[in-house]
Wavefront OBJ file of the C-alpha trace (Angstrom):
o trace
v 14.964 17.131 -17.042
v 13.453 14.942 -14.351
v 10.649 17.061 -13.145
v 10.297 18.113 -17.214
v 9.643 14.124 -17.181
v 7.751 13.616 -14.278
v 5.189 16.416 -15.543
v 5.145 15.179 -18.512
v 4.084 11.678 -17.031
v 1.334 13.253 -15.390
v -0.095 15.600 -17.791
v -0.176 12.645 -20.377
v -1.679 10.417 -17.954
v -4.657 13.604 -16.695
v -5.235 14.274 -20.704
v -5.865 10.787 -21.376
v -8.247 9.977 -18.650
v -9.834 13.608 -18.737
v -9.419 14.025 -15.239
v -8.131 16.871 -12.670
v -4.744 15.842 -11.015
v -3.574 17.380 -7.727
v -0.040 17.544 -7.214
v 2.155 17.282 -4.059
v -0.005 17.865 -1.621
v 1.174 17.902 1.957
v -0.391 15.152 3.817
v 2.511 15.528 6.567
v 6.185 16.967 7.659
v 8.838 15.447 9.726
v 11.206 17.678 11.022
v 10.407 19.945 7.840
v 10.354 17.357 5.550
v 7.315 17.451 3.728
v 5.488 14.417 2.956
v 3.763 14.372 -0.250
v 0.483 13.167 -2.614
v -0.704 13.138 -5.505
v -4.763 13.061 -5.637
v -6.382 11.907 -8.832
v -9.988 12.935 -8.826
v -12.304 10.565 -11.291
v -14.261 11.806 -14.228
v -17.409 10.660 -12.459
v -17.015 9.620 -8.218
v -18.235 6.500 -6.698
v -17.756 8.477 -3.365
v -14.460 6.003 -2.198
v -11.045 6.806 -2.122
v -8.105 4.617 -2.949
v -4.955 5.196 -0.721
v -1.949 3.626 -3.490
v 1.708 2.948 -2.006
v 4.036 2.128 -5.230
v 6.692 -0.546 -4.718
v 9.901 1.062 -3.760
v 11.900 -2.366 -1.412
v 11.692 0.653 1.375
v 14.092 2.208 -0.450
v 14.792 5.702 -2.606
v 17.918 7.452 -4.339
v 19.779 9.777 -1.986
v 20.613 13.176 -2.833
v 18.351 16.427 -3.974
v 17.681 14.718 -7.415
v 16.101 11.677 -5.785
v 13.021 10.543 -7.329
v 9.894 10.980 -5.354
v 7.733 7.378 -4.560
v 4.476 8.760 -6.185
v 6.267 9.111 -9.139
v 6.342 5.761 -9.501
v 5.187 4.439 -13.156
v 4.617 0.680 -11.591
v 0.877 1.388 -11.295
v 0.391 4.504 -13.389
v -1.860 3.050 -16.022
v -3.305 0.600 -13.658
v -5.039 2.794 -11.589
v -7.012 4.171 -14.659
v -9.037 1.444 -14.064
v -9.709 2.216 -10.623
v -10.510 5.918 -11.966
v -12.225 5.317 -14.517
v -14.728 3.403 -12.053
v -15.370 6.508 -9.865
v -12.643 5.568 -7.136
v -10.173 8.299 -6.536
v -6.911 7.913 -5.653
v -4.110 9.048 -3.704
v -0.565 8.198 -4.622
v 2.000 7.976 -1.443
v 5.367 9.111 -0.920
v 6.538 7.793 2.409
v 9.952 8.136 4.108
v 12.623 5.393 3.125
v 15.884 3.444 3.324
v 18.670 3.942 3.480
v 18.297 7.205 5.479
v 15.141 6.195 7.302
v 14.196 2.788 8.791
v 11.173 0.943 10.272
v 8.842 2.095 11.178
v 8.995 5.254 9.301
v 7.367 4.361 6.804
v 4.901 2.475 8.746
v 3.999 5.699 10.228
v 4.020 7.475 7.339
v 1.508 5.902 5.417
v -0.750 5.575 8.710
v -0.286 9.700 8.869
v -1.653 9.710 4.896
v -4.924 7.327 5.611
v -5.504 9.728 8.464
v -4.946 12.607 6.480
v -7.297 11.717 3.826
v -9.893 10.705 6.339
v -9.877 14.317 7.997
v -10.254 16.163 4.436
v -12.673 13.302 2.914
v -14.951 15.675 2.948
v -13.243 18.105 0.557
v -12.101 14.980 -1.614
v -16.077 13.546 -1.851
v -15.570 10.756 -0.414
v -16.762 8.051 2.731
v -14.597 8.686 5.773
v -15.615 5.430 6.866
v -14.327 3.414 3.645
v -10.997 3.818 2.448
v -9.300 1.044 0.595
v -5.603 0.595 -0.212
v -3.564 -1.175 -3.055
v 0.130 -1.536 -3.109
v 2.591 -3.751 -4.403
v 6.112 -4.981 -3.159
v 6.996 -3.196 -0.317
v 3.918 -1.112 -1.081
v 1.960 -3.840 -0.405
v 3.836 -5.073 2.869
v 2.427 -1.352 4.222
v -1.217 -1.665 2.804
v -0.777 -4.887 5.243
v 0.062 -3.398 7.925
v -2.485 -0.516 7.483
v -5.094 -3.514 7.465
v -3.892 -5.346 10.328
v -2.529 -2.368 12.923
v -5.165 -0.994 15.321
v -4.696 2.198 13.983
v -6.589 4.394 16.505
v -6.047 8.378 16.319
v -5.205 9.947 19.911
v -8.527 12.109 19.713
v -6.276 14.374 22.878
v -3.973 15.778 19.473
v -4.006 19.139 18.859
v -3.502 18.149 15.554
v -6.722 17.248 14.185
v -5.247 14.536 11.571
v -3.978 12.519 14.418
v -7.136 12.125 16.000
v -8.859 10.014 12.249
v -7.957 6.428 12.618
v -5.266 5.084 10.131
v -7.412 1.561 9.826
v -8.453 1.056 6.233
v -11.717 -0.821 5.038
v -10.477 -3.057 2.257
v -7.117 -4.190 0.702
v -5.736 -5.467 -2.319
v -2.088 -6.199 -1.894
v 0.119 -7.306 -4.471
v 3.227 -9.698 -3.880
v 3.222 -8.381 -0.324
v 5.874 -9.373 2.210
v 4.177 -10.508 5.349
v 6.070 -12.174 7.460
v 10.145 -10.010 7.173
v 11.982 -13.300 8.837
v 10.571 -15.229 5.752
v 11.642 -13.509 2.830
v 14.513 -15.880 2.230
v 15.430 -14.835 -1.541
v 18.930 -13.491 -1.774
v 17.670 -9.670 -3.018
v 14.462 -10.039 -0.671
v 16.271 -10.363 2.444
v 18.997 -7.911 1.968
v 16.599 -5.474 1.062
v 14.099 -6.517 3.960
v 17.660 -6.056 6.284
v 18.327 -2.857 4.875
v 14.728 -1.595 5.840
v 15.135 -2.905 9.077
v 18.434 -1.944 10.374
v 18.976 -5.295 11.500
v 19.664 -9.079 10.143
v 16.847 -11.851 10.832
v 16.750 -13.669 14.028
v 18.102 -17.265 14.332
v 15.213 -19.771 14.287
v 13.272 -19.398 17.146
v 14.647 -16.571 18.898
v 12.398 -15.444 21.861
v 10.471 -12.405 21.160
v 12.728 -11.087 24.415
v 15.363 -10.504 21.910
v 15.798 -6.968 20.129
v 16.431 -8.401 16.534
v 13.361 -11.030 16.661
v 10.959 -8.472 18.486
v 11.474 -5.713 15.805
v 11.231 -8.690 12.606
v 7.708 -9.611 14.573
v 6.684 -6.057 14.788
v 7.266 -5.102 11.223
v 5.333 -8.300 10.060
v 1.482 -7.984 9.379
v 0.716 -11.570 9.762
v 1.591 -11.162 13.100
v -1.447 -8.559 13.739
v -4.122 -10.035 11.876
v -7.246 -9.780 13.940
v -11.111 -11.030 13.824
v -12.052 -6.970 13.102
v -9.412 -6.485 9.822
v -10.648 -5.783 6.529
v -10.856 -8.017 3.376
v -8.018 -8.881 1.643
v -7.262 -9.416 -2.350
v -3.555 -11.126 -2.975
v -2.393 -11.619 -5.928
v 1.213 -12.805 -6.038
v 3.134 -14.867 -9.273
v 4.474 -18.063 -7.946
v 7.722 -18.134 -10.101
v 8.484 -14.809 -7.836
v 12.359 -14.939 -7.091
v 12.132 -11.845 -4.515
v 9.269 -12.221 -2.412
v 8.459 -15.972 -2.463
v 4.759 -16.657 -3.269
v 4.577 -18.357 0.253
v 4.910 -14.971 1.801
v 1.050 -14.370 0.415
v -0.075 -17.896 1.565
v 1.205 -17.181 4.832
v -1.059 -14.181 5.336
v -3.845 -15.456 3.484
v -3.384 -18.409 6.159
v -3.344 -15.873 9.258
v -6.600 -14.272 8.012
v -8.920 -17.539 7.610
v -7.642 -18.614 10.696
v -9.360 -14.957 12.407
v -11.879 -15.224 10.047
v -11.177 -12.143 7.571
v -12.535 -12.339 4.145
v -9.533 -13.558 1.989
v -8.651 -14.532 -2.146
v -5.206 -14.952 -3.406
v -4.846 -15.383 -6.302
v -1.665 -17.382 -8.295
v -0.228 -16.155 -10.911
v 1.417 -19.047 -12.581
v 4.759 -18.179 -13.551
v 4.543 -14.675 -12.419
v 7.344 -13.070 -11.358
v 8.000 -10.060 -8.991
v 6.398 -6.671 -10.571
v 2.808 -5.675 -11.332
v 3.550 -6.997 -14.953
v 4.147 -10.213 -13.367
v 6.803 -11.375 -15.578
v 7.342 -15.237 -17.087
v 3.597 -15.608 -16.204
v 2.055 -18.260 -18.403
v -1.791 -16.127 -18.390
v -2.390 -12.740 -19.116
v -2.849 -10.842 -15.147
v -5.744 -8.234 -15.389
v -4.891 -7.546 -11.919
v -6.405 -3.842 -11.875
v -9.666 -5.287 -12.645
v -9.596 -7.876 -10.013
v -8.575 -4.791 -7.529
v -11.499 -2.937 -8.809
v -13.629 -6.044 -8.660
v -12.995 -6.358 -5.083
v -12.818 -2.927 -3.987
v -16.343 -2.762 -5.535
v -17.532 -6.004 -3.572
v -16.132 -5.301 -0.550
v -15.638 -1.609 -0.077
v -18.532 -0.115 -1.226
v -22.096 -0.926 0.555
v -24.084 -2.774 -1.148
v -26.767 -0.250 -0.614
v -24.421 2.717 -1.826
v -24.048 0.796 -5.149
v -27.763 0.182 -5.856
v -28.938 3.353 -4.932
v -26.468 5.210 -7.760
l 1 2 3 4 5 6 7 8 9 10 11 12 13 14 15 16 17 18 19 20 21 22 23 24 25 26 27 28 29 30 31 32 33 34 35 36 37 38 39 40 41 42 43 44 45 46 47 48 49 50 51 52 53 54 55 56 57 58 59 60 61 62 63 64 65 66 67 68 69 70 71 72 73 74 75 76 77 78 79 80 81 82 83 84 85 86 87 88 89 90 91 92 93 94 95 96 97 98 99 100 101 102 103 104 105 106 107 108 109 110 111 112 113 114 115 116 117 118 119 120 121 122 123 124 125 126 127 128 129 130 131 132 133 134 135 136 137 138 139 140 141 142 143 144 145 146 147 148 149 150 151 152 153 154 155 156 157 158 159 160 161 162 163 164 165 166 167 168 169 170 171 172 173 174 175 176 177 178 179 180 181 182 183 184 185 186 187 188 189 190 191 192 193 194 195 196 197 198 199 200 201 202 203 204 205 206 207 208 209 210 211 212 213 214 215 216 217 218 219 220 221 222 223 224 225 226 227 228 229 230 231 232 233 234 235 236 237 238 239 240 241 242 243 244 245 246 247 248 249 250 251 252 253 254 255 256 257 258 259 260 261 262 263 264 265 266 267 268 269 270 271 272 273 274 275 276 277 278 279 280 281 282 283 284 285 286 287 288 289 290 291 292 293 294 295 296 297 298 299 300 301 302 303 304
């Protein structure tokens, strides 16, 4: 009945937007387990591509019946919009809590820019400009795919691992940025779970195991002069992920200099329907605003 469901989901969502889905596609596999996509090709291409991580806290079902992350609904009429304005888009599954911990998914989602990258090609699209949108959790790893270095090992057989994982432009939705931070009851157990590990004391030295792996996990801790742009958008009545967890980042990126918005949603709470907000949240075409600014070339858009 679930995979009944799941098509169904899809097939409504292709017929509606007239446009050609691709199902799991294998971007990956650790230790045999496959990592999968799903691609959504636009009715008419821009030429970009949209990597899309769904909120999951880190976390999926156990058991053979689990629910795959791509199958998320949280953004799957949201990204019409970024279809319907030639992007196309490719909708993660990554490796999660409970069984797997940081930095699995880290990895992961750095293995499905790269992946993308090496068949951009087949997917008509820049291999120089890939964005990313995510939400939650989702957008805790677009962070950290804007902020790592990212560099391929061009020695790998495996001609994936050679394409950089570093993305081009971000939009990032009630992102957790800094893991010692996220001080709301939920947000920290789940942030705990993820990392196999409670929070360091105040001020721990970085010598120590617990504070070393909370600073590696964070993205505001590897914002650089060279990252991307970055869209926030995060409600500030947000009881999980505290809206000072996107100030915090948006203050790490003016201080390198990175092209930065956030934007409050007043009364928004934690999900990309921002509940309790006080003002309707056309968030998708804010993303598609600024993927549009700061993605594509200026020259590539005039000359369409």
């Amino acid at each position: 009945m679930r995979l009944l469901t799941s098509f169904s989901i899809l097939l409504a969502w292709s017929l509606a937007a007239q446009q050609p889905v691709e199902t799991n596609v294998v971007f990956g596999s650790h230790s045999g387990l496959a990592l999968l996509m799903d691609v959504y090709r636009p009715p008419s291409s821009n030429g970009y591509g949209i990597v899309v991580i769904p909120g999951s806290g880190w976390h999926t079902e156990l058991g053979y019946s689990a629910r795959l992350l791509k199958e998320s609904k949280e953004f799957l009429t949201h990204i019409q919009k970024l279809n319907a304005a030639g992007y196309s888009t490719f909708v993660v599954t990554h490796r999660a809590a409970p069984r797997f911990k940081f930095p699995a998914a880290v990895e992961d989602v750095q293995r499905a820019v790269r992946y993308v990258r090496q068949h951009a090609a087949r997917y008509g699209i820049n291999k120089d400009r890939i964005g990313a949108l995510g939400g939650s959790s989702g957008g805790h790893l677009v962070s950290m795919l804007g902020t790592l270095d990212g560099k391929g090992n061009p020695d790998d057989p495996d001609g994936v691992e050679q394409q950089s994982s570093k993305v081009q432009c971000v939009v990032a939705l009630y992102p957790a940025t800094d893991m010692a931070k996220v001080d709301t009851p939920f947000g920290s157990v789940t942030v705990t779970a993820f990392l196999g590990m409670r929070a360091p004391r105040n001020n721990a030295a970085l010598t120590q195991l617990d504070a070393k792996l909370y600073w590696d996990a964070s993205p505001v801790n590897h914002v650089t002069a060279d990252d991307p742009p970055f869209l926030l958008i995060h409600g500030d009545g947000d009881k999980i992920v505290p809206y000072n967890q996107s100030e915090l980042m948006e203050a790490a990126l003016k201080k390198a200099g990175v092209a930065v918005k956030l934007v409050r949603v007043p009364g928004g709470g934690h999900g990309s329907s921002f509940p309790g907000a006080t003002e309707t949240m056309d968030w998708a075409g804010q993303a598609v605003q600024w993927f549009d600014a700061h993605l594509r070339r200026k020259s590539d858009a005039t000359n369409e």
